[in-house]
C-alpha positions as CSV (number, residue, x, y, z in Angstrom):
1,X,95.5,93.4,119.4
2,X,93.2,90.8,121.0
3,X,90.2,92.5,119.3
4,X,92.0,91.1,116.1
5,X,92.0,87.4,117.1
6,X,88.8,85.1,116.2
7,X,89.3,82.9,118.3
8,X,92.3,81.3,121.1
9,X,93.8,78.5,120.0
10,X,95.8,77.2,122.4
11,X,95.4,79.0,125.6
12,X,98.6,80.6,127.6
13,X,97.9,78.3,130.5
14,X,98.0,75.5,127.6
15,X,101.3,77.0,126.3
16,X,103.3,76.8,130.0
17,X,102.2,73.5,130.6
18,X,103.2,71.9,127.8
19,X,107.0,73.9,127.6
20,X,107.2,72.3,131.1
21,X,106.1,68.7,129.7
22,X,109.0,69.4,126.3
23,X,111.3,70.8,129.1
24,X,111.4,67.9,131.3
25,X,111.2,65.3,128.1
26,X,114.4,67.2,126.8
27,X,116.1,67.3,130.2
28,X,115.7,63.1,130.4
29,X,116.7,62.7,127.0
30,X,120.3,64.9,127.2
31,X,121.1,64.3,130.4
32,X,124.8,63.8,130.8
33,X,125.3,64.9,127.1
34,X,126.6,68.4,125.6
35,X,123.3,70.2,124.1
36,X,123.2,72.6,122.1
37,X,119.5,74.5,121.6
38,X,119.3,76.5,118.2
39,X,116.9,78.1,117.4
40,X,114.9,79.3,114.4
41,X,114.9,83.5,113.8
42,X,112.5,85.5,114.8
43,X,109.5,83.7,115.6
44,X,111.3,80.9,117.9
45,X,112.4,83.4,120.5
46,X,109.7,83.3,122.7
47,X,109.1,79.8,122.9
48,X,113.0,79.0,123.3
49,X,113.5,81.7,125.9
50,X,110.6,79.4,128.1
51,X,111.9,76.1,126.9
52,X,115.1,76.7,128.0
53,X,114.0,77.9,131.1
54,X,112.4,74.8,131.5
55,X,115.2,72.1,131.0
56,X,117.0,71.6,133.8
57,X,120.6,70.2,132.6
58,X,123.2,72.6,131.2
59,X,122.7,73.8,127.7
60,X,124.3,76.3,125.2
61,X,122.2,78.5,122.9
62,X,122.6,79.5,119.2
63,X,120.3,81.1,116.2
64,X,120.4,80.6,113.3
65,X,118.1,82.9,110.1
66,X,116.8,81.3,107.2
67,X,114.6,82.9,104.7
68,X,111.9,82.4,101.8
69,X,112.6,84.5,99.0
70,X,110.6,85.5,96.3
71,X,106.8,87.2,96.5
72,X,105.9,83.8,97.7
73,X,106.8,81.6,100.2
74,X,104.6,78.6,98.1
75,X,108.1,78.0,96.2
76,X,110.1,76.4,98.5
77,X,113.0,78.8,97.7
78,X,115.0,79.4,101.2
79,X,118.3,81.1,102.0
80,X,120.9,80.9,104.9
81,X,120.5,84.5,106.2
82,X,122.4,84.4,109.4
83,X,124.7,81.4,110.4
84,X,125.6,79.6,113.8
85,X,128.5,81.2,115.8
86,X,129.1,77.6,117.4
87,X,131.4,75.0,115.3
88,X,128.2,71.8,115.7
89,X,130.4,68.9,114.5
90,X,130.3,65.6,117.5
91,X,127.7,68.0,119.9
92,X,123.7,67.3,120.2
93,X,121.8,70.3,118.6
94,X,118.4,70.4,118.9
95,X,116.4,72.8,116.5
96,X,114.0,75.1,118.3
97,X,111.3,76.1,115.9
98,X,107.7,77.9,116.5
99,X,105.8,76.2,113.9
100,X,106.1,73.4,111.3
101,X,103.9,73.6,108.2
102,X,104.9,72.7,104.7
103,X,108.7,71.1,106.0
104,X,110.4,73.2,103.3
105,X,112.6,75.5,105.7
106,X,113.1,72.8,108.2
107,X,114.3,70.4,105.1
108,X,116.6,72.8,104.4
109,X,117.8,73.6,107.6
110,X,118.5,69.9,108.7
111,X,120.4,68.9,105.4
112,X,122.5,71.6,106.2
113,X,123.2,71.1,109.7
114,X,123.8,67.5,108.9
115,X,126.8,68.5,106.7
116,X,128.5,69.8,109.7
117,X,128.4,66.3,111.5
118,X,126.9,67.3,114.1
119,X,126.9,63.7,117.0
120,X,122.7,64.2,117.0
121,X,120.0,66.2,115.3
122,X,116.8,66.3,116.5
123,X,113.9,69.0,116.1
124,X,111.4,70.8,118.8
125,X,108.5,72.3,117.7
126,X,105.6,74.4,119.3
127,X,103.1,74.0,116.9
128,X,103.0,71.5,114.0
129,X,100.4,71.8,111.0
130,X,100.3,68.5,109.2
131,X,97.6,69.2,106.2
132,X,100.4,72.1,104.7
133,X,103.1,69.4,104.6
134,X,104.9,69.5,101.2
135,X,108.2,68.1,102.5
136,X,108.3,65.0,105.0
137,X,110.5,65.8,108.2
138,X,110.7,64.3,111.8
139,X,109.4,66.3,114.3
140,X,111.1,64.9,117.5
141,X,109.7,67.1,120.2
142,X,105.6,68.6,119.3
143,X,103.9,70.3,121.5
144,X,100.5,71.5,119.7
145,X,98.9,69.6,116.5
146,X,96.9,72.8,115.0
147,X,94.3,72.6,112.2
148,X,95.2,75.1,109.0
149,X,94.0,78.4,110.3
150,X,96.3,81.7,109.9
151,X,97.7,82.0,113.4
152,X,99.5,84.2,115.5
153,X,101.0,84.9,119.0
154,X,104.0,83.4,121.3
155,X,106.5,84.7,118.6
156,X,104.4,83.9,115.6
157,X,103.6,87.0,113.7
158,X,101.5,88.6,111.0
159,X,103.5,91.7,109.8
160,X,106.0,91.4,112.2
161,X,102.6,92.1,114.6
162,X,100.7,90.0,117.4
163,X,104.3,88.3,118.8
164,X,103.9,89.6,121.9
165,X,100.9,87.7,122.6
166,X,101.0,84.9,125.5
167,X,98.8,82.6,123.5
168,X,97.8,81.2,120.0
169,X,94.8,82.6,118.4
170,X,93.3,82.5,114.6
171,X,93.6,85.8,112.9
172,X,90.5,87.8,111.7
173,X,90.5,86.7,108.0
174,X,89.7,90.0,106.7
175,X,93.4,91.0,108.3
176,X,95.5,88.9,106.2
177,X,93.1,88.3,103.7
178,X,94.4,91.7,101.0
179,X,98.0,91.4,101.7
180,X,97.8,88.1,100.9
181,X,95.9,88.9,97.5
182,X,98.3,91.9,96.8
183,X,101.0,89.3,97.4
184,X,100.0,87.1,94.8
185,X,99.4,89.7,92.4
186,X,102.8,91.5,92.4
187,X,104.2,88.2,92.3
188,X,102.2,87.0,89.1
189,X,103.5,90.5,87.8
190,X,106.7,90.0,88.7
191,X,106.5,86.1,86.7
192,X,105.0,88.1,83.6
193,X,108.4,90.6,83.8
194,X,110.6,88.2,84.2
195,X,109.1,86.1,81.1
196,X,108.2,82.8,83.9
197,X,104.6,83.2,81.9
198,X,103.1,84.9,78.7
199,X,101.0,88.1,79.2
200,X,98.2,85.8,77.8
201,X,98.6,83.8,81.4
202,X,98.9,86.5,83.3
203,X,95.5,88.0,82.2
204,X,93.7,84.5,82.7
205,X,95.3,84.3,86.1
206,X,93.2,88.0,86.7
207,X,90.0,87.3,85.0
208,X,89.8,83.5,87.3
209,X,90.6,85.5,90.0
210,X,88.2,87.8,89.4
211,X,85.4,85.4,88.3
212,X,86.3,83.6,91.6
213,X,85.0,86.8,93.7
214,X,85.3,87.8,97.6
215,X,88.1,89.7,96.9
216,X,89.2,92.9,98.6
217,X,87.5,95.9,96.7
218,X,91.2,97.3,96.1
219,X,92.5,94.3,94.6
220,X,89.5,93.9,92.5
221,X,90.1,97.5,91.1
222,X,93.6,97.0,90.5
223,X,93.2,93.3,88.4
224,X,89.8,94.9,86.6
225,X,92.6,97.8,85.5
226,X,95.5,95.6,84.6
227,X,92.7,93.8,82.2
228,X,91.7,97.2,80.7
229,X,94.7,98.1,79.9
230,X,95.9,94.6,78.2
231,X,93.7,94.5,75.6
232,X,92.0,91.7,73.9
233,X,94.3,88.5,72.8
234,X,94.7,89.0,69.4
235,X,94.3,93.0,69.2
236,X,96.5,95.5,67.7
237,X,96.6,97.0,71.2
238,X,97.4,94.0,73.3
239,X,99.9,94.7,75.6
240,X,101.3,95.9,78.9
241,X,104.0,99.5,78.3
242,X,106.8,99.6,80.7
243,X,104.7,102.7,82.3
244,X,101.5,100.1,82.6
245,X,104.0,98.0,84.8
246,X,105.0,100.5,87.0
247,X,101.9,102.3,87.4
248,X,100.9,99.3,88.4
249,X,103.5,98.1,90.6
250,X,103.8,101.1,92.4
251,X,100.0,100.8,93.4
252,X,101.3,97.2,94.8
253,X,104.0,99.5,97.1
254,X,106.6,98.5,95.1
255,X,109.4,100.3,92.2
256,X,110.3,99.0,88.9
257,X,114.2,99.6,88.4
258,X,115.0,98.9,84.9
259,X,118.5,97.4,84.5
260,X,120.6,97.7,81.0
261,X,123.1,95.0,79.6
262,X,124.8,94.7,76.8
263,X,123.0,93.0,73.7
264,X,124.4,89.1,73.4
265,X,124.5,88.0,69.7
């Protein structure tokens, strides 16, 4: 695994020091209070599990799952996946999360929470990346301020790989680099099936892609065929079949399913 890192980020020495400097910050802070640690599925486990370790008044622990949905996580589309056991109203929760990057989950997560009435809400973070922000949010507790690189390590994965790692490191691009293309083109498929945007769009969306370069040789292949088999604007022939789609989307790892209604008038 570590011959797939470019480069440490934050070192494991760097890590345990700083969970002790969060732990005894935390500890201060709650002392004498009812706390409540809750923390953010999957990638928080590791850094809680220290944390926790590290905080030296009584505290109660509970997860919580929330999800982006869609091929793309750029939408700000996120779903309640698995909910607290604990009842939250008049205790102290503080959120436990890995990483903070765009705010968009931890938005979410905190305008939900707050519906409960919880007495306090307050959010600890390992890592925060301030030039993906999107949505502004408090970060109470911060251990790392990290540059925008692709990283894994300490519970933060990459294909649900590389969590086991005891530091943060910067991914080899060429790693994430064509399932992050292949992403992007199933979901612009998927937009096109859907009717979000005209075949027209779609096959601009390729050929700037294309005309862009660097991209992975399969990925290349598959938008130079999805092209071919468009057509010219304006052509008899212009046009994807429902064959085309699923030719194509099962070259993406994915099956079209095809579901019937009846017709509205």
């Amino acid at each position: 695994m570590q011959d797939d890192i470019a480069e440490i980020l934050v070192t494991q020495e760097e890590i345990q020091a700083k969970v002790v400097e969060l732990g005894r910050r935390i500890s201060e802070d709650y002392r004498g209070k009812d706390l409540l640690l809750v923390g953010l599925l999957r990638g928080a486990i590791v850094f809680l599990s220290d944390l926790m370790r590290a905080i030296d008044i009584p505290v109660r622990l509970d997860f919580i799952g929330i999800s982006s949905y869609g091929a793309s996580t750029e939408s700000g589309a996120v779903r309640l996946v698995m909910d607290l056991e604990s009842d939250i109203a008049g205790r102290h929760v503080l959120i436990v999360e890995d990483i903070v990057d765009t705010g968009k989950t931890l938005a979410y997560l905190v305008e939900n929470l707050r519906a409960r009435r919880p007495a306090s809400l307050r959010i600890c973070a390992l890592l925060d990346k301030p030039e993906r922000r999107q949505v502004p949010i408090q970060i109470d507790y911060v251990g790392f301020v990290i540059p925008d690189k692709f990283v894994v390590g300490y519970g933060l994965d990459f294909a649900e790989g590389y969590r086991n790692l005891p530091f943060v490191g910067v991914l080899k691009e060429h790693l994430y680099k064509e399932v992050l293309m292949r992403g992007a083109i199933l979901q612009r498929i998927q937009n096109y099936l859907n009717r979000q945007i005209t075949l027209s769009e779609l096959v601009a969306w390729a050929r700037d892609t294309l005309a862009a370069g660097d991209l992975p040789l399969n990925e290349a292949s598959l938008l130079q065929e999805l092209i071919a088999r468009v057509g010219e604007p304006g052509s008899p022939g212009f046009g994807l079949t429902v064959d085309d789609c699923a030719d194509l989307l099962r070259r993406l790892g994915h099956e079209m399913r095809v579901s019937l209604g009846p017709l509205t008038y």
